[in-house]
C-alpha positions as CSV (number, residue, x, y, z in Angstrom):
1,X,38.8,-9.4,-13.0
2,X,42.4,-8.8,-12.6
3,X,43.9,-5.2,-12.8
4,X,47.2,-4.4,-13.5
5,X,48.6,-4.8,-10.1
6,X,47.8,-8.1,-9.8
7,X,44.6,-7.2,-7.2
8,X,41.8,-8.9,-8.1
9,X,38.7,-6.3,-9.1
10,X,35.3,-6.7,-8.1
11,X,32.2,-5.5,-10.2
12,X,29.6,-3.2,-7.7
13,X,26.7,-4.1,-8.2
14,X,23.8,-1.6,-7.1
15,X,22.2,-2.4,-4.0
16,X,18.4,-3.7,-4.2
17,X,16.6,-1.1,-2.4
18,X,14.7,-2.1,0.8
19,X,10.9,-3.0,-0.5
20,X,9.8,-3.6,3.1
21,X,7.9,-6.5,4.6
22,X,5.6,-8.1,2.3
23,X,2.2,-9.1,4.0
24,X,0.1,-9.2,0.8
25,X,-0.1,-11.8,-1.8
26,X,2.1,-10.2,-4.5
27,X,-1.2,-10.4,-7.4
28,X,-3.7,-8.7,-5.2
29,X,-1.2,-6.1,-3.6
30,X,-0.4,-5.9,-7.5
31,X,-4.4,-5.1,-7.9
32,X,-4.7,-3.2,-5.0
33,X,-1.9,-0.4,-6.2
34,X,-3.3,-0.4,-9.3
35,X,-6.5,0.9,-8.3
36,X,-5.1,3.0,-5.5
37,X,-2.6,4.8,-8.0
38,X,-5.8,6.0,-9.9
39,X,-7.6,7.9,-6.6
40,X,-7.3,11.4,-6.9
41,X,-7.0,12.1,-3.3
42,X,-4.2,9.9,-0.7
43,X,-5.8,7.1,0.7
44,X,-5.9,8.3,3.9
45,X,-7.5,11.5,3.0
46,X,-10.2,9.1,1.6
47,X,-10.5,6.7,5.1
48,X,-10.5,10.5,6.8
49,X,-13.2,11.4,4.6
50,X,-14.8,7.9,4.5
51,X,-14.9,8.4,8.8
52,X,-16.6,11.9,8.8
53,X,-18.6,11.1,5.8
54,X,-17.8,14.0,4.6
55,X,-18.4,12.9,1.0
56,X,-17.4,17.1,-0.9
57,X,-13.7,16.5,0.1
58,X,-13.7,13.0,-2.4
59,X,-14.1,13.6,-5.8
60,X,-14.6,9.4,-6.7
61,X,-16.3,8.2,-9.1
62,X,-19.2,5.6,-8.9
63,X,-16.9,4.0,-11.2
64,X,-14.1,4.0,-8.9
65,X,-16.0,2.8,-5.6
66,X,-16.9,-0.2,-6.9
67,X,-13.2,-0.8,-7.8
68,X,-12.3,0.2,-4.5
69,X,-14.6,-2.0,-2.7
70,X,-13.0,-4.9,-4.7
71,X,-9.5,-4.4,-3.1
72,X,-10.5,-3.5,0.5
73,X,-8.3,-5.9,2.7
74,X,-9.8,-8.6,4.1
75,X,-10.3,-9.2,8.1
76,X,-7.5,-11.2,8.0
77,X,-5.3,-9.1,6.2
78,X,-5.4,-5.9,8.1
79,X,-5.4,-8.6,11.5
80,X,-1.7,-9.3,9.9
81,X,-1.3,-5.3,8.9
82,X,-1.9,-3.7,12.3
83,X,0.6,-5.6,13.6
84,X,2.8,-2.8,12.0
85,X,0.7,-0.3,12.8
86,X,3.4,1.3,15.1
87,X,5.9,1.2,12.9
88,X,4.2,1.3,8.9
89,X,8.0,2.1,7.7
90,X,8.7,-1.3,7.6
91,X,5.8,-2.2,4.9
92,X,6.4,-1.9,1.3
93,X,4.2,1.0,-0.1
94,X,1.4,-0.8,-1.1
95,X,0.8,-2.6,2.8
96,X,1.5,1.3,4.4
97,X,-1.2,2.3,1.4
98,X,-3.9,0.3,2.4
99,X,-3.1,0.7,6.3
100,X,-5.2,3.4,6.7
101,X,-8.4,1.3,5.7
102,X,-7.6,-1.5,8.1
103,X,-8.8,1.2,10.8
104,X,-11.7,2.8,9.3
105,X,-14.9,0.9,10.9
106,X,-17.2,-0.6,8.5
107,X,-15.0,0.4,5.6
108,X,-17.3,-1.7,3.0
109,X,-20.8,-0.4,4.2
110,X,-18.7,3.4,3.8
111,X,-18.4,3.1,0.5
């Protein structure tokens, strides 16, 4: 675009904002927010729960386990997670959501 003056105008254009590094497939971090959104407690209020099996500070459903257990990171995605453990800023919200289960021991037999 030209302006009056003869200086040539450019359009600003919004900067993307920073998503963070992507470890998961994009469909199963898709899945895996999905059900996460729908816990009525953070998820690491539920791995802290999950630890001390103290099972009155959850309020999940049945329902909502067996979703849960569905979208549990593999072995070898929370090998490629923990690298980041130090530094979880870096991850896109999803990867710093599921973190937390990536250290719980025995996360599956938990739920």
């Amino acid at each position: 675009l030209r302006g009056g003056d003869g200086a040539t105008k450019t359009k600003k254009t919004p900067l993307k904002k920073n998503e963070g590094i992507k470890v998961l497939d994009a469909s199963r971090a898709q899945n895996m927010a999905i059900v996460l959104s729908k816990l009525p407690i953070s998820s690491q209020e539920l791995c802290d729960a999950l630890l001390h099996l103290d099972f009155s500070a959850m309020a999940v459903s049945e329902d909502m386990v067996e979703l849960l257990t569905g979208v549990l990171p593999t072995n070898e995605e929370c090998d490629k997670l923990k690298m980041y453990q130090d530094s979880p800023e870096e991850l896109r919200d999803i990867e710093q959501k599921v973190l937390p289960f990536c250290f719980l021991p025995r996360s599956h037999a938990r739920l």
